[in-house]
C-alpha angles and dihedrals in degrees: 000000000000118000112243115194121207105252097051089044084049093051089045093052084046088076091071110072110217128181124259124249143177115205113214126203138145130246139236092270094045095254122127130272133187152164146186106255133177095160093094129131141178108235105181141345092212094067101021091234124171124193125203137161140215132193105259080230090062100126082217092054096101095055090056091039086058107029117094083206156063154138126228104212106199111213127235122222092262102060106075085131091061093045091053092043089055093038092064134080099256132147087219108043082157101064111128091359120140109216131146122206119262135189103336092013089279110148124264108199116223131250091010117158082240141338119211110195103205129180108227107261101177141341117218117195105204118156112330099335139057116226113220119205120197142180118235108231096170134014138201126193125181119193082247110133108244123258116237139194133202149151084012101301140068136293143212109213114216130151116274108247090241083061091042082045087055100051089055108050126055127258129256113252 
């Protein structure tokens, strides 16, 4: 088997845009925790069941190991401040961020493209991260264009003209 070293894995997986995310929880202690995620995936519609994973040396990985609950605040393409605030090591990720506290006070972030509250199904270590599955028990969307994030930088999402072409002329039958 070939020996595949991170960076080059990292620059590979680069070549698929993903959206941006912050996942929100609370602490032990009820104070707000959060972190930059693009490793985010939809599971299943029935049930609606989300799927997303952390680095086992995330200082914040305690709080989600041990939190029944979260709230995957999808980014719009406005907030690159809020993606690179939550994205850096800080005591107080929170600072000049307008949320609002969802099922179980964990923070809902404003003017996101959507916000999923899930209660915490299964957490699954493999590698050097866990993967957390949870189960969406209220949704929010906002008609915010998604933020994306690609090739290391960030990305502006817009329909591709073939899809603006579609939409205009008619189907074959």
């Amino acid at each position: 088997m070939e020996h595949i070293d991170g960076l080059t894995l990292r620059k590979a997986l680069g070549a698929f845009p993903t959206g941006v995310t912050v996942m929100t929880t609370l602490d032990a202690t009820g104070r707000p925790c959060g972190i930059t995620v693009n490793s985010f995936s939809s599971v299943s519609l029935t049930p609606p069941l989300i799927l997303w994973s952390q680095s086992l040396s995330s200082r914040s990985y305690p709080v989600f190991r041990d939190a029944g609950r979260f709230v995957v605040n999808i980014l719009s393409e406005h907030q690159i401040p809020i993606s690179k605030q939550f994205s850096t090591a800080s005591d107080d990720k929170f600072r000049n961020i307008v949320f609002r506290p969802g099922l179980g006070d964990v923070p809902i972030i404003s003017s996101c493209a959507a916000n999923l509250e899930c209660v915490k199904i299964s957490a699954h270590p493999e590698g050097d991260h866990v993967v957390y599955i949870g189960r969406v028990v209220r949704l929010e969307r906002s008609e915010n264009r998604p933020l994306v994030f690609g090739n290391g930088r960030y990305l502006v999402a817009r329909a591709h003209q073939q899809d603006e072409l579609d939409s205009v002329l008619p189907l074959e039958a």
